[in-house]
C-alpha positions as CSV (number, residue, x, y, z in Angstrom):
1,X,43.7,-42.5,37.0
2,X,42.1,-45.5,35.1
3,X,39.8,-42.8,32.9
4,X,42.9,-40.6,32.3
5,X,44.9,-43.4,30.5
6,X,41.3,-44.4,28.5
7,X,41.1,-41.0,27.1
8,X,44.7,-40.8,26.1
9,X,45.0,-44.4,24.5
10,X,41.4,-43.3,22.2
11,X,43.3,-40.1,21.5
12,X,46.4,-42.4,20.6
13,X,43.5,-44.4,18.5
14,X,41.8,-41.7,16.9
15,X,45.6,-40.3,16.3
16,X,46.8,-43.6,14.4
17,X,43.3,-43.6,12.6
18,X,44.1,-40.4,11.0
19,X,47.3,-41.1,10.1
20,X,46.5,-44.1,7.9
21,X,43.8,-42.5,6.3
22,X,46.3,-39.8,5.6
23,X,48.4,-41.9,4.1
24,X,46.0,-44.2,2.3
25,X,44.6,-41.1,0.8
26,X,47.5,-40.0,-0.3
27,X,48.9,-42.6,-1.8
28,X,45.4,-43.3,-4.1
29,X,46.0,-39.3,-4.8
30,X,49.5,-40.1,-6.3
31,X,48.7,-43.4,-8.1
32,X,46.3,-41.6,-10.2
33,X,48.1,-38.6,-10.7
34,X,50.9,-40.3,-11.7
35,X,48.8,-42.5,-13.9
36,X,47.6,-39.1,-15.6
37,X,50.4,-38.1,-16.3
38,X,51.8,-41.1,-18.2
39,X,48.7,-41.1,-19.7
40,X,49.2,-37.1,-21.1
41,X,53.1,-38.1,-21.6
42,X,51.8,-40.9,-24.3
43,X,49.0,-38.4,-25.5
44,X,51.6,-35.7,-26.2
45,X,54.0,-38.4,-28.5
46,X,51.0,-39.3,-30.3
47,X,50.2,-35.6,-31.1
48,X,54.0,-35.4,-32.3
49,X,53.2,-38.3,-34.4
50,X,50.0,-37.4,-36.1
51,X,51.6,-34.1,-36.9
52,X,54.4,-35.2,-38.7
53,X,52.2,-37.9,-40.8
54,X,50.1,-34.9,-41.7
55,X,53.2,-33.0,-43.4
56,X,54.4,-36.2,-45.0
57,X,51.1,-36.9,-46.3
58,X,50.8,-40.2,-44.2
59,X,47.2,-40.0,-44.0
60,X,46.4,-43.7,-43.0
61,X,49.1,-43.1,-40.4
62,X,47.7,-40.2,-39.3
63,X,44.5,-41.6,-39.1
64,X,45.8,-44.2,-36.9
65,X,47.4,-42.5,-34.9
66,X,44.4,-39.7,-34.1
67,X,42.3,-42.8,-33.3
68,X,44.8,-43.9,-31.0
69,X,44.9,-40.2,-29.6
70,X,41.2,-40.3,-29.3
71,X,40.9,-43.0,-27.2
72,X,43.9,-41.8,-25.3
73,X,42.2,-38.6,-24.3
74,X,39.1,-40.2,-23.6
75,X,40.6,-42.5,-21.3
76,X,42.3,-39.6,-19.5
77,X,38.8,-38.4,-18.9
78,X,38.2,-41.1,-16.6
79,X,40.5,-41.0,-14.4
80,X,40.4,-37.0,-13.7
81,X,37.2,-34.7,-12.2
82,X,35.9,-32.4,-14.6
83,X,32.2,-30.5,-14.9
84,X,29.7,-32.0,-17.2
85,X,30.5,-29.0,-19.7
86,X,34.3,-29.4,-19.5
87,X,33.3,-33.3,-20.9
88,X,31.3,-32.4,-23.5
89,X,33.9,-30.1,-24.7
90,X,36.3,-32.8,-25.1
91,X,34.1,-35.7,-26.4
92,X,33.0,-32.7,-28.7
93,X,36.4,-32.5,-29.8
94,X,37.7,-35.7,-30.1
95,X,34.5,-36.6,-32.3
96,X,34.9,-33.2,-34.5
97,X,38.7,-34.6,-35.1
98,X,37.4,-38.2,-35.9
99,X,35.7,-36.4,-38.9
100,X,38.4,-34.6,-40.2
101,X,40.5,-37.2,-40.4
102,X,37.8,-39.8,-42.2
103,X,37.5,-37.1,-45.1
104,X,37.7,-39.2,-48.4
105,X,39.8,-35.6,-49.3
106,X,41.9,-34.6,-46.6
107,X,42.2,-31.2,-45.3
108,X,46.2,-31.2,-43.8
109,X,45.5,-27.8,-41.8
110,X,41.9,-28.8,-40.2
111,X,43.6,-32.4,-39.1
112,X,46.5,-30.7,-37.5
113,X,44.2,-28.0,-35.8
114,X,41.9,-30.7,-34.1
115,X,44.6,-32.4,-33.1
116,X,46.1,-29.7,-31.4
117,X,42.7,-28.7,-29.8
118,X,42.7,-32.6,-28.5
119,X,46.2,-32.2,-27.1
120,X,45.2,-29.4,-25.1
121,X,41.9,-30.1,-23.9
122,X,43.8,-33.1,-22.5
123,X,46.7,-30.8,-21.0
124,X,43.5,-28.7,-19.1
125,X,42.3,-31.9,-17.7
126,X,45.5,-32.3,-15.8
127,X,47.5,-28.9,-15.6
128,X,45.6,-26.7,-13.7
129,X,48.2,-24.1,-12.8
130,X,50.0,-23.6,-15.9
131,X,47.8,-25.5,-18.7
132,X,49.3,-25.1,-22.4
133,X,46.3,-23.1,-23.8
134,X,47.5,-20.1,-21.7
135,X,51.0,-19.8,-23.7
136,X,48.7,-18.1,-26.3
137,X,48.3,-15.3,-24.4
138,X,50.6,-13.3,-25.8
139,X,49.7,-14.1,-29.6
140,X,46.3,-12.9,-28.2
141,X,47.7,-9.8,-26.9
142,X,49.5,-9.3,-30.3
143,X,46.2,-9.6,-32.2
144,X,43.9,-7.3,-29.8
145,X,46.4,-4.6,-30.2
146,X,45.8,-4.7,-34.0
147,X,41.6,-5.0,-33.3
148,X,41.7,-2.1,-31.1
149,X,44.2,-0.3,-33.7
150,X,41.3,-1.4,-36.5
151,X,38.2,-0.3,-34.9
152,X,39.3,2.9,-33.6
153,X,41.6,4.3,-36.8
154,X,38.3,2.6,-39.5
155,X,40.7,0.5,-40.6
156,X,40.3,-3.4,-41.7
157,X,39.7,-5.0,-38.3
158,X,37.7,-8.0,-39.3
159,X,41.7,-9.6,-40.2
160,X,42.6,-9.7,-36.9
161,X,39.2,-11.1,-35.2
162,X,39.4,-13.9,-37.6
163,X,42.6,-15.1,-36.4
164,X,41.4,-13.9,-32.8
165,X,38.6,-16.8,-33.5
166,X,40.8,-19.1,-34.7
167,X,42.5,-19.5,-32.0
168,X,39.6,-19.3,-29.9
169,X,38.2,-22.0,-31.6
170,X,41.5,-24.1,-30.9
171,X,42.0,-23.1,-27.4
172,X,37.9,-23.4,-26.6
173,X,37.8,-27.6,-25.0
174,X,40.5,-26.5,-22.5
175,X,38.9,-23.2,-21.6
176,X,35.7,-24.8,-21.0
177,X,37.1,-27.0,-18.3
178,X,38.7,-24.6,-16.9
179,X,36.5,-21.1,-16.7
180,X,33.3,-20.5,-16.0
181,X,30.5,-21.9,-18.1
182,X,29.0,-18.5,-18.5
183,X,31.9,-16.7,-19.4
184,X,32.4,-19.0,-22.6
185,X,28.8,-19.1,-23.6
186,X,29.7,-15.1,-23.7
187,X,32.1,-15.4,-25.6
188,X,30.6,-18.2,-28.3
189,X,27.2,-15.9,-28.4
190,X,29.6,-13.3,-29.7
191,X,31.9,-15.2,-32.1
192,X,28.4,-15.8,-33.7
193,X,27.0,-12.6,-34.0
194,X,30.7,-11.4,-35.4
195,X,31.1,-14.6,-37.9
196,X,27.1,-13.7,-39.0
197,X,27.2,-9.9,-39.1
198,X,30.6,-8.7,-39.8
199,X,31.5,-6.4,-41.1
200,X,28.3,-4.5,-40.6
201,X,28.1,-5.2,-37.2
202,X,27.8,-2.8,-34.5
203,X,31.1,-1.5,-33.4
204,X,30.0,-2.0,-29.7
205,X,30.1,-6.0,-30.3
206,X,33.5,-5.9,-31.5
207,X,34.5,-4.1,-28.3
208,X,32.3,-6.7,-26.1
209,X,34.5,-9.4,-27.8
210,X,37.7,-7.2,-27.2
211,X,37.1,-7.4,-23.6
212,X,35.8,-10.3,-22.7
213,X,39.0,-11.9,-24.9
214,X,41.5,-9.8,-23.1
215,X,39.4,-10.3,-19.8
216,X,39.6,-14.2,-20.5
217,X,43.6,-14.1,-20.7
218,X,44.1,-11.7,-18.5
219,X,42.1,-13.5,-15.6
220,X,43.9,-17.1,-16.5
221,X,46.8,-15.1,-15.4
222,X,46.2,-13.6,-12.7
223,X,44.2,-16.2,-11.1
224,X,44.8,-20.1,-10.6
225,X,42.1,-23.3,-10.4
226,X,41.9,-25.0,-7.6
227,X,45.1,-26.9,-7.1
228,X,45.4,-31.0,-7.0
229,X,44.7,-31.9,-3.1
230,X,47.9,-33.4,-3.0
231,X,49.6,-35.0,0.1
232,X,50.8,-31.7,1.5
233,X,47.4,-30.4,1.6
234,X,45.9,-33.3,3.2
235,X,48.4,-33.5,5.6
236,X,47.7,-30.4,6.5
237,X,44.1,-30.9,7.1
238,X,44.4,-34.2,9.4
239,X,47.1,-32.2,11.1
240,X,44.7,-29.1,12.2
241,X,41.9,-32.2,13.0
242,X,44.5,-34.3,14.9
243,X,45.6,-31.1,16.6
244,X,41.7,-30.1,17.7
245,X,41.2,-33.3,18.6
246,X,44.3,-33.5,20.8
247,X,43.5,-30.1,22.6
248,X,39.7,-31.4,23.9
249,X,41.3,-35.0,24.9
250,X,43.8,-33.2,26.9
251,X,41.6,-31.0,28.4
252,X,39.0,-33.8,29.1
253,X,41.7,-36.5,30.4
254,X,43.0,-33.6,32.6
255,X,38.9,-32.8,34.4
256,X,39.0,-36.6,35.1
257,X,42.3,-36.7,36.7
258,X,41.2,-33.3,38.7
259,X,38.2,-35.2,39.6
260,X,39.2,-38.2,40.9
261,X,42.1,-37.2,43.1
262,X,40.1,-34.4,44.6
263,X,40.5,-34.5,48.5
């Protein structure tokens, strides 16, 4: 009897153990998402603010206020996973924007375009189910429509790709952190062929970038990153665990009872 009530008060153990780790990791889980998402709340006013010093032509406010951005994002960064590439896209960006908005001349469109690309690299960091880069899908749509209509009629098509990569080239830091590393390195290999060659180009490239544009939208659509292990989820794991565990203590406090009261 003795062994039957060690087994049950380890199981009772192990069983409390779990749940404070449970709740220990869930509670780390929510302080720093929560801390994200002040941080990307105070990330998004500052983007307001830069763009509306931009139109005023308040360019030492909008310089402050990008710097201010900058290290925002960057700060974000540290407190979220991301892949080595998905990194370098946004240090890549938030240095890119530093240099627009230190031009002795400055250039109002390029200074609200890297700010934007800032704003959503930082968005991707955090959003992983519906992340602001996606809402372009439909401009996207809008444009492919007119490429297809261009290559296949003879017609002018090189309009549409460029504002195809323009807002390629806005949306690029967030897509990086979010798709795959090879599907973007696709994509940039043939932004440069198009930007070098066109419009001489083989028709066939145009087509690769078609695709792989309307694959790329298509795809952030129709399928989701892996979601924030949030508390649900790892209650749900310790759960199944506790559960396991519960089932083989049982069964082992229940031999030992058989055993020792055996005639």
């Amino acid at each position: 009897m003795r062994g039957w009530v060690r087994v049950m008060c380890l199981w009772l153990f192990l069983w409390g153990s779990g749940g404070g780790l449970w709740l220990a990791t869930a509670s780390g889980e929510e302080a720093v998402r929560g801390d994200a998402q002040q941080l990307l709340k105070h990330i998004e006013r500052l983007t307001v603010r830069v763009e509306q010093d931009v139109r005023q032509a308040r360019w030492e406010e909008a310089r402050a206020h990008y710097a201010e951005l900058a290290d925002a994002v960057v700060a974000l960064t540290r407190r979220l996973p991301a892949s080595t590439e998905g990194l370098h896209a946004v240090f890549t960006a938030v240095l890119e924007g530093k240099r627009t908005f230190t031009r002795v001349r400055p250039n109002s469109e390029a200074m609200l375009r890297d700010a934007l690309r800032v704003r959503l690299a930082a968005d991707a960091l955090l959003s992983r189910q519906q992340p602001l880069w996606k809402e372009y899908r439909a401009e996207v749509e809008g444009e492919l429509r007119q490429l297809r209509s261009g290559v296949v009629s003879g017609r002018d098509w090189l309009k549409a790709y460029r504002r195809l990569a323009d807002i390629y080239a806005i949306v690029r830091p967030a897509v990086v952190i979010q798709q795959p590393a090879e599907d973007v390195e696709a994509l940039d290999s043939l932004v440069r062929v198009l930007d070098r060659s066109a419009p001489q180009v083989d028709r066939a490239v145009v087509w690769e970038f078609h695709n792989r544009m309307a694959r790329l939208f298509e795809l952030a659509y129709e399928t989701s990153a892996t979601p924030w292990l949030g508390p649900s989820s790892v209650y749900a794991v310790v759960t199944v665990i506790a559960a396991v565990v519960f089932t083989v203590l049982g069964y082992v406090a229940w031999y030992r009872y058989r055993l020792e009261h055996r005639p």
